[in-house]
C-alpha positions as a Markdown table, in Angstrom:
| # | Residue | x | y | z |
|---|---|---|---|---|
| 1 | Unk | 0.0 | 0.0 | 0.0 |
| 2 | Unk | 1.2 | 3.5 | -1.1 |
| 3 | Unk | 0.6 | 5.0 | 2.0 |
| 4 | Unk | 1.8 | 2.7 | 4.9 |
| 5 | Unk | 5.3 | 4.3 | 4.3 |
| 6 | Unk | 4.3 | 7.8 | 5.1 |
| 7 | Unk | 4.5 | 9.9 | 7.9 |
| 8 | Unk | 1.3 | 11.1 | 9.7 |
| 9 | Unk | 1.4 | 14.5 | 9.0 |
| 10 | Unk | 1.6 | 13.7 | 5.4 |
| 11 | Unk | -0.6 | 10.8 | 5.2 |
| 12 | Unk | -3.6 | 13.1 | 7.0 |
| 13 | Unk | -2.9 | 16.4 | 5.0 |
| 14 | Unk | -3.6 | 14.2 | 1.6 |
| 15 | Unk | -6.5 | 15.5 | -0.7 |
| 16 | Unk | -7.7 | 13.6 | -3.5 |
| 17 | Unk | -6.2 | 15.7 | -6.1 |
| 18 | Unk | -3.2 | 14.6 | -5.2 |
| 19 | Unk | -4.1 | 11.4 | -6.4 |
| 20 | Unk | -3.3 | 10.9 | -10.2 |
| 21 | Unk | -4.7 | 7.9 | -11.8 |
| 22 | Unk | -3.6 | 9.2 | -14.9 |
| 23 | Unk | -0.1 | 8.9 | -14.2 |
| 24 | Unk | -0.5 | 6.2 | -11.8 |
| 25 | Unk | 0.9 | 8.8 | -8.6 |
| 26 | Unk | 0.1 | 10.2 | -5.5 |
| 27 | Unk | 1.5 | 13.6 | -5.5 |
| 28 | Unk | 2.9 | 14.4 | -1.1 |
| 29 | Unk | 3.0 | 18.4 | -0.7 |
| 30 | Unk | 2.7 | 18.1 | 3.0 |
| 31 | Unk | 6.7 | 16.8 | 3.7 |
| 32 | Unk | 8.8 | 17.0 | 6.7 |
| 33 | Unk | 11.2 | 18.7 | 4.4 |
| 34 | Unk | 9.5 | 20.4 | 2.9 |
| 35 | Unk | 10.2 | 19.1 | -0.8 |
| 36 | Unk | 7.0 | 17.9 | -2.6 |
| 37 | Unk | 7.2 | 14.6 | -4.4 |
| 38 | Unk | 5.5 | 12.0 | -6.3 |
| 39 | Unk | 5.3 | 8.0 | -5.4 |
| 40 | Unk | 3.7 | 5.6 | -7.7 |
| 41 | Unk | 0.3 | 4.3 | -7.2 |
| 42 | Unk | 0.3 | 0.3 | -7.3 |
| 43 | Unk | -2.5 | -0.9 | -9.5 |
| 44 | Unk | -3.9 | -2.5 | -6.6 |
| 45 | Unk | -4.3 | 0.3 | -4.2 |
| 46 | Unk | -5.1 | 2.3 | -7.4 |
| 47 | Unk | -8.4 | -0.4 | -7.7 |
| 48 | Unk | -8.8 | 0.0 | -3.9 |
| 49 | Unk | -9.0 | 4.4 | -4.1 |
| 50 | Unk | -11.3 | 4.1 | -7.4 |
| 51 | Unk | -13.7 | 2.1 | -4.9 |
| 52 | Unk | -13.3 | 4.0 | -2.3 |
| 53 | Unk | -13.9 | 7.2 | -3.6 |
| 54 | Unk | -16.9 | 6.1 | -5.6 |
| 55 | Unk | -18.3 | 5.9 | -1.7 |
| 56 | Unk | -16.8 | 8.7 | -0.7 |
| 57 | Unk | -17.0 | 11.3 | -3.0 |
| 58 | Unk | -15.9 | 14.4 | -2.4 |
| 59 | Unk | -14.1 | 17.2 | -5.1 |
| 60 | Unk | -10.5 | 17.4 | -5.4 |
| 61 | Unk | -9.6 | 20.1 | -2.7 |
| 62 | Unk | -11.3 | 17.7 | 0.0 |
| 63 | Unk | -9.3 | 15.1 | 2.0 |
| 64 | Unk | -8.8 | 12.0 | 0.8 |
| 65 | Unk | -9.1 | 10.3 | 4.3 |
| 66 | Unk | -12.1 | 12.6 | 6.3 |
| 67 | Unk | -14.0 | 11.8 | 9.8 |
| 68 | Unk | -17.7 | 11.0 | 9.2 |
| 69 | Unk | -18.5 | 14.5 | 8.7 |
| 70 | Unk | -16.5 | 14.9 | 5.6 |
| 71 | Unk | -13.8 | 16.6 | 7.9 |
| 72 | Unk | -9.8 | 16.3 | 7.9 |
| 73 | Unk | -9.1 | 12.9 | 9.4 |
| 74 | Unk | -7.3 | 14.4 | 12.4 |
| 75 | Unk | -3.9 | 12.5 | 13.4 |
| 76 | Unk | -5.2 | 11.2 | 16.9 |
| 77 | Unk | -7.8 | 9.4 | 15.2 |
| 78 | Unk | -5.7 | 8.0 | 12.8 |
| 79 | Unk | -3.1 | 6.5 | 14.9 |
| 80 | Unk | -6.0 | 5.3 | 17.6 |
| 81 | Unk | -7.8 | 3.6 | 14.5 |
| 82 | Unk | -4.4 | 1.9 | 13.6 |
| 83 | Unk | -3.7 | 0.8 | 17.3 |
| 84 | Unk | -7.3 | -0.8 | 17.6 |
| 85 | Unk | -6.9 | -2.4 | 13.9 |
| 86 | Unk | -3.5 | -4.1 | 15.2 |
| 87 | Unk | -4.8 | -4.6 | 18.9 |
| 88 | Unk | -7.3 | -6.5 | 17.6 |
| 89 | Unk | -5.0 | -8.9 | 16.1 |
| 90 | Unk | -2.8 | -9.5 | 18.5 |
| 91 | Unk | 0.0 | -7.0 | 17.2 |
| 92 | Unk | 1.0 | -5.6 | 20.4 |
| 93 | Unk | 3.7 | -3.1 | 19.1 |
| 94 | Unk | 2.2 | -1.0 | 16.9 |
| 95 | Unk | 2.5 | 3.0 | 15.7 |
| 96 | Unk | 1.8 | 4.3 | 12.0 |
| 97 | Unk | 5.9 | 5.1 | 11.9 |
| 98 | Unk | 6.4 | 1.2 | 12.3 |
| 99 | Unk | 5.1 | 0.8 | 9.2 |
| 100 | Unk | 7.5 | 3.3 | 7.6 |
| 101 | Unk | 10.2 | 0.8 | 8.9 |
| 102 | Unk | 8.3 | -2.4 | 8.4 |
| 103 | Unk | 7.7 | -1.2 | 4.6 |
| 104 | Unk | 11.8 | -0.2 | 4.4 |
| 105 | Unk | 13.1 | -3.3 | 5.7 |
| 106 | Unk | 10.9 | -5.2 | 3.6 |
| 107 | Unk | 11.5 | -3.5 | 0.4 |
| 108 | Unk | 15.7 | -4.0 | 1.0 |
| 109 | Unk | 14.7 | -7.9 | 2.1 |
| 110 | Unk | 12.8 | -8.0 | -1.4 |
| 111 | Unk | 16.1 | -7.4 | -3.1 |
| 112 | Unk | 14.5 | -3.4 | -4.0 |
| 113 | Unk | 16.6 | -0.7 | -5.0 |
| 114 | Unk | 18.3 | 1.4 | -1.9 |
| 115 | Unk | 18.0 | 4.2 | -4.0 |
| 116 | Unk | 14.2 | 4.0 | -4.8 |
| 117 | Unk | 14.2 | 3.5 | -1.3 |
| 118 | Unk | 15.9 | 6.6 | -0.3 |
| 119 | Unk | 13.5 | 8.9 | -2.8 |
| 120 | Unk | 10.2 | 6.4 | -2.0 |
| 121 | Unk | 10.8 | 7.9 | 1.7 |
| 122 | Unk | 11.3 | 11.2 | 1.2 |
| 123 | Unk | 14.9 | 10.6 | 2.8 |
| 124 | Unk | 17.8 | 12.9 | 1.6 |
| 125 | Unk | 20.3 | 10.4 | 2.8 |
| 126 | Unk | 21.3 | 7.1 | 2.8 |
| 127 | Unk | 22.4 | 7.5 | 6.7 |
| 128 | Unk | 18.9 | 7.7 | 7.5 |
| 129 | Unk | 17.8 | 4.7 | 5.3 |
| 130 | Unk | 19.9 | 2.3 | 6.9 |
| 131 | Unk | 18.3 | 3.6 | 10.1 |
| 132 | Unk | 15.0 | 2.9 | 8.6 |
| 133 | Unk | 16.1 | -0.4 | 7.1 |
| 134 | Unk | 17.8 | -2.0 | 10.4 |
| 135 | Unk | 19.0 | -5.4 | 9.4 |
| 136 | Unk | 19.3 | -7.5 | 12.0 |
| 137 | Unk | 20.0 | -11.2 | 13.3 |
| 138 | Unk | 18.2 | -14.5 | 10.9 |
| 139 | Unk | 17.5 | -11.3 | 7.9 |
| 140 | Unk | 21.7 | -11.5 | 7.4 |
| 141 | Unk | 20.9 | -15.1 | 6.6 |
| 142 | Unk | 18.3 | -14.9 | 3.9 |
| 143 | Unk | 20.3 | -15.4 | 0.5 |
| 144 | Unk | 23.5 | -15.3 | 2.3 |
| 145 | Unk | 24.7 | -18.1 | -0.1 |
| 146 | Unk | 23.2 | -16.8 | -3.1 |
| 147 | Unk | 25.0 | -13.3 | -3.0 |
| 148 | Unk | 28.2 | -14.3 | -1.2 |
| 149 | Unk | 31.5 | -14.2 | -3.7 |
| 150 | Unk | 33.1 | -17.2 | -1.6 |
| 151 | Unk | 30.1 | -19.2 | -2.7 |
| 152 | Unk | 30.7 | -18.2 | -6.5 |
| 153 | Unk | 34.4 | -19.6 | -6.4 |
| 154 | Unk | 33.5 | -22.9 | -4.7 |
| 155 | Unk | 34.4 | -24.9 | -7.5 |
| 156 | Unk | 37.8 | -22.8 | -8.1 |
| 157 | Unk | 38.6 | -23.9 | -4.5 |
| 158 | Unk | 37.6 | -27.3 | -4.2 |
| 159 | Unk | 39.6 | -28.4 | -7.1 |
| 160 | Unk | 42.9 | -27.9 | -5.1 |
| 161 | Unk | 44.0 | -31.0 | -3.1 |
| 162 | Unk | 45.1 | -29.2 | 0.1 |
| 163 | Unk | 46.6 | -26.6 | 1.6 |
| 164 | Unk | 49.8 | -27.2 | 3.3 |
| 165 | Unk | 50.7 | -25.8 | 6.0 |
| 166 | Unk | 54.4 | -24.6 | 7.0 |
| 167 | Unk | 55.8 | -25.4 | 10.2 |
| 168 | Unk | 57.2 | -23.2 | 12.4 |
């Protein structure tokens, strides 16, 4: 999902003009840097907002996410709904920002681009990235083998006999 990798701030302060089917993006003006971007819109969620908005309605300069009043979707409510949603579940650690981290991690485990990474977050360096990513314990092991250079000269080293030693 497109927006389980924003911040609050941004993810409340969306409108549905910012969503561009057209161009398969959703535009983020409301940035802790302060430096608009775009992210692409997966054609699933992009199924999942036509939907939604068909119930919702609204014109462009409304919110895309809004209380039952057609009001902003204020940031309490948000992160309460989230809690309850994970709560319910039997996810007992659970903040909107963990899925920032959840989303990073994942997208590195998944072999994705650091780069696209960097610029998917909104990050302007990789420092932060590897703070999101945070690689840790059994994730060193997947594809260990697959990526490690020793594992590529195998055969180069098991066609010597031995290695002899000197003695001292």
């Amino acid at each position: 999902m497109a927006f389980v990798f924003n911040r609050l701030n941004t993810l409340s302060n969306l409108k549905i003009k910012d969503i561009d089917f057209e161009n398969h993006e959703v535009s983020l003006r409301k940035v802790k840097n302060k430096k608009q971007y775009a992210i692409p819109l997966t054609p699933s969620l992009e199924h999942a907002l036509i939907d939604y908005l068909r119930f919702r309605k609204g014109t462009p300069d409304d919110y895309l996410f809004c209380n039952q009043y057609g009001d902003k979707f204020q940031k309490d409510s948000i992160t309460t709904a989230i809690y309850r949603y994970n709560h319910s579940r039997g996810v007992l650690k659970t903040s909107i920002h963990l899925f920032r981290h959840t989303f990073a991690k994942n997208w590195i485990l998944n072999r994705g681009d650091p780069f696209r990474l960097k610029a998917i977050l909104g990050h302007s360096t990789m420092e932060m990235v590897n703070r999101y990513v945070n690689i840790f314990g059994r994730d060193l092991h997947k594809d260990f083998d697959v990526f490690n250079p020793l594992e590529k000269m195998k055969g180069f080293m098991t066609n010597k006999k031995s290695i002899k030693m000197r003695k001292q």
